[in-house]
C-alpha positions, 0 to 999 in steps of 0.5 A: 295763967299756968302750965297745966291751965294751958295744957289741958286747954289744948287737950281739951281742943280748944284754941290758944292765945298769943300770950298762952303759947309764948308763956309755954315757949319762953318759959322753956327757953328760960328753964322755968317749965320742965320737960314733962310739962313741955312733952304734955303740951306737944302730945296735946297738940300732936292730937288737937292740933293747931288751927292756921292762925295758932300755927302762924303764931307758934313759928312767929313766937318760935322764930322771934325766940332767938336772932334773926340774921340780916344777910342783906349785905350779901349780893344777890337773892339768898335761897335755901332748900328743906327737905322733910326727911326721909331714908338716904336723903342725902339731897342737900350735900350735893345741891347746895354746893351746885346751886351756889356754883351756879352764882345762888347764896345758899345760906343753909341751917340744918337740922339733925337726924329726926326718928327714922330719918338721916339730919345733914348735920349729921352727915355733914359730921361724918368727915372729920373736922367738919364743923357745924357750929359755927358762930353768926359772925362765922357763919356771915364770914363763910357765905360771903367768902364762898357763896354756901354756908351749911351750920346747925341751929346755933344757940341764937337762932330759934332756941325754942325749936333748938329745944323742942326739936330734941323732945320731939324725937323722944316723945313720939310728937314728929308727925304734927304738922302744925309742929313740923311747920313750926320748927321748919319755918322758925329756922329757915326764917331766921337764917337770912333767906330771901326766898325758899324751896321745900322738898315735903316726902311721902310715902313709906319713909316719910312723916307724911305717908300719905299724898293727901298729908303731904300736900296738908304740910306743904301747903301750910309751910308754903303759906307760912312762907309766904305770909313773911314775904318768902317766895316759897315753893314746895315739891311732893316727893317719893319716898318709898324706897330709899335714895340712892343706894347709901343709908347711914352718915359717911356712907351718904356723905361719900355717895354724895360726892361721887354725884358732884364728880359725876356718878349719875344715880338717877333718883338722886340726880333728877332731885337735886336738878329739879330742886336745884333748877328752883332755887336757881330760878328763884335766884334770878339766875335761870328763867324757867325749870328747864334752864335751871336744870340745865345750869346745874348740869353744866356746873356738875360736868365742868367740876365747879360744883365739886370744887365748891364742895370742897370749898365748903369743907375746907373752909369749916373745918373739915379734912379734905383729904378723906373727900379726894380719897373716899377710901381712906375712911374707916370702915365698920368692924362687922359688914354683912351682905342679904342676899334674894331668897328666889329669883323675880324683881324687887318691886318694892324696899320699905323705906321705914324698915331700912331707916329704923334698922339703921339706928339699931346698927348705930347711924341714929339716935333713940335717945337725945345723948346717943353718940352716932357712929358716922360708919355704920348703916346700909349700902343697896346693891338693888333697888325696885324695879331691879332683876334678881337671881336666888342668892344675889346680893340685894344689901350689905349692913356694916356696924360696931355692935356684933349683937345686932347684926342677925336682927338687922339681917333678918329686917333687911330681909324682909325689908326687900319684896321680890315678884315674878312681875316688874314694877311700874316706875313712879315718879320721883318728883309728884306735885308742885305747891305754891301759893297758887295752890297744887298741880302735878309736875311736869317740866 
């Protein structure tokens, strides 16, 4: 058995066995096989594919390539949340510390920004102090002190995906499924869940742009889950404007916490309450969606869900003070506004365009070592379905790197379509997969 033997198997379509997979994997995870070898094996499957059994297999051998936690001695049903990313989705800072002001354990390991997309790590890291890295014995200590613990994948957990995660970013590999599930189910898995919702995009800003791809994902994660005796649920969401109105790391970070002291910014709160009611659902402590949006709501107006948030900080790290007083952060050398070009509606924002001119401005990576600046990114002042005049503000861009603002203006600009009809409304929140199969949602 060699690498290459086993790359152009793949190439060539045909299926893998369990050793052939875990000869590639583990040799990664040792040193033994290089990058170029392993970015060959994920071009080949990113166009061959995987069959179901061969994409069971890779999470197993992914998950099973580092620790798995034993969070059993934590009282009451574990529940964790993913999203697949997407443009200002920042859903996780606000849900988790609801959910676990709700009496729900949220054991939470993220990831990083992936392509056009923002990470909650990297969020997470835009408040000074705030660690992610903690250790496992860290990481059990925290969750069983405050119910919520939210960290990055340590060098136990999943080292594989840890490896593989990275590479994807930077050889144009994001969009597989079989890849997708893989690396999201590894850690989830592995965390010490006992149950767990995702929340698949689609759309403009998302992996999946299409409906029919995004239901293809979720329902493979959902099968995944379920087939390591995870209650899995997954919901089809809009991703073809941004969320709320922050793009870039402090910038979702502080928008975030004006949700949990109460700021309504409707997409973003219908999200949260919807994903929230499921995980407080599947954590025995709401019998039906409508009971579980209801417990999240009282836990955002009575304050307990901001207070776990600064729990959360406080306990990892970070500095509390610059979340009591938002304004206290450091703002960009250079900020910019675009302004509309007539008078109409926005009926519609690429979501794709924003996320991407984002990381010229500083907010993601090109390359595994850029350094982000937690500042820098795009703050909406309309979204579709808004009125506009000739000359209103639409956006402001803010960045350290003078000599990309009149690029990033001009794609901001074009990001935007205005006309002379208002848009119909979609929905934020699309269909339901579980292990019975996919229906549209509706509460």
């Amino acid at each position: 058995m060699t690498v290459t033997e086993i790359i152009r198997k793949k190439r060539n379509g045909e299926i893998l066995s369990s050793e052939e997979m875990n000869f590639i994997i583990s040799g990664y995870v040792k040193g033994i096989i290089p990058e170029y070898q392993v970015s060959a094996f994920l071009m080949a499957t990113f166009f061959r594919g995987m069959t179901k059994d061969e994409t069971a297999e890779f999470t197993r051998l992914m998950l099973h390539s580092g620790d798995v936690i034993d969070l059993s001695h934590i009282p009451g049903i574990k529940v964790d949340k993913h999203s697949t990313g997407g443009v200002g989705d920042k859903i996780s800072l606000p849900l988790a510390p609801i959910v676990a002001a709700c009496g729900v354990p949220v054991p939470m390991i993220s990831g990083r920004g992936l392509g056009h997309t923002g990470g909650t790590l990297d969020k997470l890291e835009s408040i000074p102090g705030f660690r992610t890295n903690l250790s496992i014995e860290e990481y059990k200590k925290v969750i069983a002190e405050i119910g919520l613990v939210m960290i990055g994948q340590t060098k136990e957990i999943a080292p594989a995906d840890k490896k593989m995660y990275a590479l994807r970013d930077v050889t144009a590999t994001v969009e597989c499924i079989p890849l997708i599930a893989g690396s999201i189910m590894s850690k989830k898995l592995a965390e010490g869940i006992d149950a767990l919702v995702l929340d698949v995009k689609t759309g403009r800003g998302a992996f999946m742009q299409t409906h029919e791809k995004s239901v293809e994902l979720a329902k493979a994660l959902v099968g995944i889950g379920t087939s390591f005796g995870k209650e899995t649920i997954g919901f089809i969401t809009d991703m073809n404007q941004p969320l709320g109105y922050a793009i870039g790391n402090w910038n979702e970070a502080a928008e975030s916490v004006e949700c949990l002291r109460g700021k309504n910014i409707p997409d973003i709160m219908e999200l949260t309450y919807v994903l929230g009611a499921a995980m407080v659902k599947l954590g025995k402590k709401a019998d039906s969606l409508t009971e579980g949006i209801e417990l999240c709501k009282e836990v955002v107006k009575n304050g307990k869900a901001y207070e776990k948030f600064l729990q959360l900080v406080k306990i990892q790290g970070g500095d509390i003070s610059y979340i009591e007083h938002l304004d206290k952060y450091p703002i960009s050398k250079y900020s910019e506004t675009i302004t509309a070009s007539s008078d109409g509606y926005i009926t519609s924002i690429d979501s794709l365009e924003l996320g991407l001119t984002g990381i010229t401005l500083g907010a993601g990576r090109t390359t595994v070592d850029d350094i982000i600046d937690p500042k820098a990114g795009i703050l909406l002042k309309k979204k579709a379905g808004d009125e506009v005049k000739a000359g209103e503000v639409v956006a402001t861009l803010y960045t350290d790197k003078s000599e990309v603002v009149s690029t990033a203006k001009e794609r901001i600009n074009r990001a935007f379509t205005l006309g002379k009809v208002k848009p119909v409304a979609t929905p934020i929140v699309i269909s339901i997969v579980n292990a019975h199969g996919v229906k549209p949602f509706s509460i």
